[in-house]
C-alpha positions in Angstrom: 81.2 92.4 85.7 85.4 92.7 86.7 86.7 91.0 89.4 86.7 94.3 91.5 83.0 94.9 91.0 82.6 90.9 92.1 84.7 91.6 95.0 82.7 94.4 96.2 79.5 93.0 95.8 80.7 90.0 97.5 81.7 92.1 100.2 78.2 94.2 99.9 76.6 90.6 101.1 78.9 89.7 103.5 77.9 92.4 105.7 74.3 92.9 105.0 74.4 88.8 106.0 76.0 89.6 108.8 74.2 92.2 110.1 71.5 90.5 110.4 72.9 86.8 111.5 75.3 88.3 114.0 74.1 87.4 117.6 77.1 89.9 118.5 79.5 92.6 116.8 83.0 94.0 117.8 84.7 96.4 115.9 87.8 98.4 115.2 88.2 101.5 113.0 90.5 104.3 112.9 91.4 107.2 110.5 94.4 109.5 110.2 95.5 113.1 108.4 98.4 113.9 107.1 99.3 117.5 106.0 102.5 118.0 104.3 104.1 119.1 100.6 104.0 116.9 97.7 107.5 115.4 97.7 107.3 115.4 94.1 107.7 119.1 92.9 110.3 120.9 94.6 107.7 123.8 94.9 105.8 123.8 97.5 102.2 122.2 97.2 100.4 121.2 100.2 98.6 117.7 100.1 96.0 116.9 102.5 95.6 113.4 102.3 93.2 110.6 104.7 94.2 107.1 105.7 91.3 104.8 107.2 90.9 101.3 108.0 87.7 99.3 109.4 87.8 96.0 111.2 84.9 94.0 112.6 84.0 90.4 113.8 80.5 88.9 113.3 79.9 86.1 116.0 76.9 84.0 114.8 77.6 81.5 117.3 80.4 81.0 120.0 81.9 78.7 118.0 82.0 80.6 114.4 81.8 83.6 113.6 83.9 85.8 110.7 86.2 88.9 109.8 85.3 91.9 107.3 88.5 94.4 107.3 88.9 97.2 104.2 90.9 100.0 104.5 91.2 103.5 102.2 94.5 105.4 101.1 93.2 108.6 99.6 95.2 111.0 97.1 95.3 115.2 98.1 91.9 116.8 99.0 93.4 119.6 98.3 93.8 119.4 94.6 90.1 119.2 94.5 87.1 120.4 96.4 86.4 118.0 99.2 82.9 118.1 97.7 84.3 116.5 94.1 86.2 113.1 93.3 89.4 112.5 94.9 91.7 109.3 93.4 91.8 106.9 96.0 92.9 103.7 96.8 89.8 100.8 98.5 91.1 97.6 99.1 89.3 95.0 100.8 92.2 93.3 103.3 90.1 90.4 104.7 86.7 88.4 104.8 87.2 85.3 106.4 84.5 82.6 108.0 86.2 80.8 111.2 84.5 77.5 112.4 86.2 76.4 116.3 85.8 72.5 116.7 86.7 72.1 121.0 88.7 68.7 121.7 89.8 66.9 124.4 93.2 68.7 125.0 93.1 71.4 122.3 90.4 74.1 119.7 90.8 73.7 116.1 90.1 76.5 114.1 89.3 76.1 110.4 88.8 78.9 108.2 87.7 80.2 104.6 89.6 83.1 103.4 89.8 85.9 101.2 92.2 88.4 100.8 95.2 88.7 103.5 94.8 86.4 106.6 96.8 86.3 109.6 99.7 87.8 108.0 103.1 87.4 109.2 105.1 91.0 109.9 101.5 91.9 112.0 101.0 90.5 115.8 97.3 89.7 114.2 97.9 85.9 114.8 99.5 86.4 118.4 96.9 88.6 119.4 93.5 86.3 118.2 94.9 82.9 119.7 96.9 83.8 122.9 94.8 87.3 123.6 98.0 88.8 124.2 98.4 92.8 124.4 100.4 93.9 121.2 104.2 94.1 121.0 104.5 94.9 117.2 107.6 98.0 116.9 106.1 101.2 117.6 108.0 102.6 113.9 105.7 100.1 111.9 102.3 101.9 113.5 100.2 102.7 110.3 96.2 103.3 109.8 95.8 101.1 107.2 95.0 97.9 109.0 96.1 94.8 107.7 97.7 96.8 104.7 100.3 98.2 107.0 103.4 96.9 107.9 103.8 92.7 106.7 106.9 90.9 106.3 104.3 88.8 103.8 100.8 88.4 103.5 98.8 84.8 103.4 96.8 86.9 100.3 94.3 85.5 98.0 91.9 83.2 98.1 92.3 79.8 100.5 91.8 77.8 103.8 93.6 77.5 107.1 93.9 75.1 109.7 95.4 76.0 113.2 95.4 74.4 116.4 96.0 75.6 120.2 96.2 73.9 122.8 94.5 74.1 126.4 97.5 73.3 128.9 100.3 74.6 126.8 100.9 77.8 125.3 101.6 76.6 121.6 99.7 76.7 118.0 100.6 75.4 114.8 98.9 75.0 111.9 98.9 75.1 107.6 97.3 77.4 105.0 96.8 76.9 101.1 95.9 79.6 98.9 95.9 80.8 95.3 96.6 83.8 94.2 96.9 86.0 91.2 100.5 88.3 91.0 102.9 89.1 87.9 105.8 87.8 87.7 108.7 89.1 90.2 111.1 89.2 86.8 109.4 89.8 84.1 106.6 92.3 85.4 104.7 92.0 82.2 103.7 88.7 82.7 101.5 87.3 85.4 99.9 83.8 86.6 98.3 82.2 89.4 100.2 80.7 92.3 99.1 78.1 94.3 101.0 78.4 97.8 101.4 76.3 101.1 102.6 77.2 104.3 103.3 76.0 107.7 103.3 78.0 111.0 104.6 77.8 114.4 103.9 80.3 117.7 104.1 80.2 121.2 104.2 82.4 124.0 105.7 82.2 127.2 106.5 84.6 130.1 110.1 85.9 128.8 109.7 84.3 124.6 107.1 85.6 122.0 107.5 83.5 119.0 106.0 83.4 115.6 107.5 81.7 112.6 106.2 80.9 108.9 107.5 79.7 106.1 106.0 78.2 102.8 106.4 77.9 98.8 104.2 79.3 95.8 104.8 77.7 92.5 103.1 80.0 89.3 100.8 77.6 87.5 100.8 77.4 83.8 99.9 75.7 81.1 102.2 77.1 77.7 105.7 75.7 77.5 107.8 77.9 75.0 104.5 78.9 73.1 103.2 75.5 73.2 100.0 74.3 75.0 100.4 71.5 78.0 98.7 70.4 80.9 100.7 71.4 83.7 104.1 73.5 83.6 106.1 74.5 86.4 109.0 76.6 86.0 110.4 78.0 89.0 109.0 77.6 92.7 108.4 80.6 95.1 109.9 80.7 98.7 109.1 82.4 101.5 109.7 82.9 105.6 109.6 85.3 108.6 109.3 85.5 112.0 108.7 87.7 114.8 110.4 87.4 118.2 110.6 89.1 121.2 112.8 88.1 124.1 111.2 89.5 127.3 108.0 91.1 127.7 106.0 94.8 127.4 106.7 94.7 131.4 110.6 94.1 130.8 113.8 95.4 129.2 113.6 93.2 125.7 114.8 92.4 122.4 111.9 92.4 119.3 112.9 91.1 115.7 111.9 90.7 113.1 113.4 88.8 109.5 111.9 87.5 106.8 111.9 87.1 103.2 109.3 87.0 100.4 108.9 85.3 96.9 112.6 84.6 96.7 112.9 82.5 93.1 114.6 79.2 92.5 114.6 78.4 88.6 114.7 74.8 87.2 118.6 76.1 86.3 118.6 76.1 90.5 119.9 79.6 90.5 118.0 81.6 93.5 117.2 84.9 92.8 116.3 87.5 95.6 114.9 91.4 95.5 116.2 93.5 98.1 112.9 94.9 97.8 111.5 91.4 99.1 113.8 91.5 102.3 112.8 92.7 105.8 114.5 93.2 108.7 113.7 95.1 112.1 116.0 94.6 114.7 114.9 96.8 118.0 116.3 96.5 121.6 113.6 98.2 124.4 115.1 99.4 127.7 112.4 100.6 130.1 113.2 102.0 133.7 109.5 103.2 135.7 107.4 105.2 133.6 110.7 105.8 130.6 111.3 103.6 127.3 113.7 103.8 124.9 113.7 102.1 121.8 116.5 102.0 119.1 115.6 100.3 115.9 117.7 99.3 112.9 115.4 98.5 110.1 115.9 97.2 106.3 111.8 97.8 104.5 110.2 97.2 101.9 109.6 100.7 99.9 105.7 99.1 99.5 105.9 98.9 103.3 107.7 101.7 103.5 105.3 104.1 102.4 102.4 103.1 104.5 103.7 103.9 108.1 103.7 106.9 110.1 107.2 106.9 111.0 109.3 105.9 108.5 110.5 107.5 105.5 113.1 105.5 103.5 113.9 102.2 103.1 117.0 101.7 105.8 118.2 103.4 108.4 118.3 103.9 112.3 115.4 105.1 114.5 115.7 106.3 118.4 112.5 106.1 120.3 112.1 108.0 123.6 108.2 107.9 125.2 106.9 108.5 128.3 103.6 107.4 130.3 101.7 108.9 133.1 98.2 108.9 134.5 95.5 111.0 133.2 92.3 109.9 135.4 91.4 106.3 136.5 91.2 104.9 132.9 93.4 107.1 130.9 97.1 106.6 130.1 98.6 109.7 128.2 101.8 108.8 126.1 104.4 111.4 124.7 107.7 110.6 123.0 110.0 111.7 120.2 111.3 109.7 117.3 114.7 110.9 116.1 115.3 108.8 112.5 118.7 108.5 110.4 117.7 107.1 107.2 119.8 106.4 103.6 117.7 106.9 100.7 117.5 103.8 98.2 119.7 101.8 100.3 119.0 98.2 102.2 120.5 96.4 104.3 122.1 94.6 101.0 124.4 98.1 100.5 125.8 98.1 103.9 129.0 95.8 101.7 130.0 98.9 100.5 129.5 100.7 103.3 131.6 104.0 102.7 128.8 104.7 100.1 125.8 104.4 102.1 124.9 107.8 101.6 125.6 108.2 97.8 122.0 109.0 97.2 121.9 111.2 100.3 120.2 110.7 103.8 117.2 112.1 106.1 117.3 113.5 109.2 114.0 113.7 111.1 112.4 114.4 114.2 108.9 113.5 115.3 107.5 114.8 118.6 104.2 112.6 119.1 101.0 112.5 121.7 98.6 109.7 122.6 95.8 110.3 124.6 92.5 109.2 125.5 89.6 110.8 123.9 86.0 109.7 123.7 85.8 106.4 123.1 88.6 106.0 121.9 92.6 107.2 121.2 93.7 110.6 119.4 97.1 110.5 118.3 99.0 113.9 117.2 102.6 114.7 115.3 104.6 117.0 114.1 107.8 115.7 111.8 110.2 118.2 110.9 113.0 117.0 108.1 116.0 118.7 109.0 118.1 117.5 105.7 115.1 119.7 103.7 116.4 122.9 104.6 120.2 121.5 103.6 118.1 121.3 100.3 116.7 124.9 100.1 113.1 123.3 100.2 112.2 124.8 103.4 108.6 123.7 102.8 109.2 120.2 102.5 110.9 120.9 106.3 107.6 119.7 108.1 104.5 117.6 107.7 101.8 117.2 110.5 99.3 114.3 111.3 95.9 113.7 113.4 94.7 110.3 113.7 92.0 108.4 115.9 91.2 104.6 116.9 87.7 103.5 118.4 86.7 100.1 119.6 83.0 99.1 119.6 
């Protein structure tokens, strides 16, 4: 049996134990469409393509309980009949057991992990031990759960240890994991890396806060073909953060920075991927009912291609949304995002800055509705690429998406 059938079994057990040791369930699920031509070809073929995402906590006591999350990235329905085989991606993004021990002045929370946990890029963390409302960039929105928008995951297979305090609105905490990657310069080759990392949060009326950092160092046991016990060649680093100065009530300031597997050889020379840096740096101005958001962002193409809003890799998004009142319990939000992006550029290229667009840019606009509906929130847009029809690919002009988010 491969590790992928292990995983899924594993998984299979998990929530069949669960199920029936729960004394409660919460859950969070949500799916989205997207309807648009295969960037690909320059002819125009129409892919209909579904992302999904599940989340759920089993409480089996008040002081433990655990997290399942998968999500699905499918190919085009529309190559195929919806009633045959359609490639598509699964990918289990967490099942985690959480024990709370309650002390005098503080909770310690100790948990068992598998796959990504609490990632940092994600308000996840902010959001289970302060119960804050979110304040992640509205640019980063995706449908794939925890395989959305990260700075860098805590991914494999490990423990954590946090602790929050009762009087004071501050958790730290450490995590060690191992995982399994190739190698970030020679993608032929892979090994196991045991990591370590510290974090820090704390939120206060006018200062969100959230900072990580750690080390991974690739395990192996040849040395220039020969066996040994114990080699170590080159150490991992990574950090990021998330900040926002003010509040969702307030004009503010969100950021976030951080940096993943950069490389320092036993030659000490530190080698860095553009592809590994992130930066989002978004002021908010809000006056009544009004926002505006302007965000200058560096991505990841792997994160990249995961959200909603987003196209390329760098470049400058304006975000105007409004809210109003739609019944006692039902805010209705509508907004445009108007995007400037380079293509294959980072923040890294802005040196040579009179050749930013050498590879060409994108022009888009996005008009967008949230609503109410059910139990739940529908979420509607229509992009339209105006830099496609500079291209004579008229067809690629416009793309469409439907999506939906439940609690239960």
């Amino acid at each position: 049996m491969n590790r992928k059938h292990i995983i899924l079994l594993a998984a299979v057990i998990y929530i069949s134990t669960g199920l029936f040791a729960a004394t409660s369930f919460s859950g969070y699920a949500g799916g989205k469409l997207n309807y648009s031509a295969n960037p690909k070809v320059d002819d125009y073929d129409p892919d209909l393509k579904l992302q999904a995402f599940f989340a759920g906590q089993f409480n089996f006591t008040p002081n433990l309980w655990s997290h399942l999350e998968f999500s699905i990235n499918t190919g085009d329905f529309l190559s195929q009949s919806i009633f045959h085989e359609t490639e598509s991606l699964f990918q289990i993004d967490e099942l985690s057991l959480i024990g709370r021990a309650n002390l005098y002045s503080c909770a310690n929370y100790f948990s068992i992990f598998m796959g990504t946990y609490d990632p940092i890029g994600s308000d996840v963390f902010l959001q289970r031990y302060f119960n804050i409302k979110p304040i992640e960039s509205k640019i980063t929105e995706s449908y794939l759960g925890l395989a959305g928008s990260i700075l860098y995951p805590h991914f494999g297979v490990g423990i954590a240890d946090i602790i929050r305090f009762y009087n004071s609105p501050v958790a730290f905490g450490g995590y060690i994991y191992l995982n399994h990657e190739k190698d970030i310069i020679d993608d032929t080759a892979d090994s196991y890396i045991l990591n370590t990392d510290l974090r820090f949060a704390t939120v206060l009326n006018y200062l969100t806060f959230d900072f990580a950092c750690g080390i991974g160092i690739p395990i192996a046991n040849e040395y220039h073909g020969e066996q040994a016990l114990l080699v170590v060649e080159k150490v991992y680093w990574h950090a990021g953060t998330t900040i926002l100065l003010g509040n969702n009530y307030t004009n503010s300031l969100f950021v976030q920075a951080g940096i993943y597997n950069a490389n320092f050889n036993a030659n000490r020379e530190s080698i860095v991927s553009p592809d590994d840096i992130y930066l989002l740096v978004e002021p908010r101005l809000k006056i009544k009912n009004a926002h505006m958001n302007i965000t200058l962002y560096s991505l990841p193409e792997k994160t990249v291609k995961n959200l909603l809003f987003v196209d390329d890799t760098f470049g400058l998004d304006v975000n105007f949304y409004g809210q109003s009142s739609a019944g006692a319990s039902n805010t209705v939000t509508y907004g445009v995002h108007t995007s400037v992006s380079f293509i294959d550029k980072s923040l890294a290229d802005l040196k040579d800055i009179m050749n930013i667009a050498s590879n060409g840019i994108n022009i888009s606009i996005t008009p967008y509705f949230e609503s109410q509906f059910l139990s739940g929130q529908i979420h509607a847009q229509a992009t339209v690429r105006l830099m496609e029809f500079v291209r004579q690919r008229p067809g690629h002009a416009f793309s469409l998406d439907l999506g939906y988010r439940t609690k239960f």
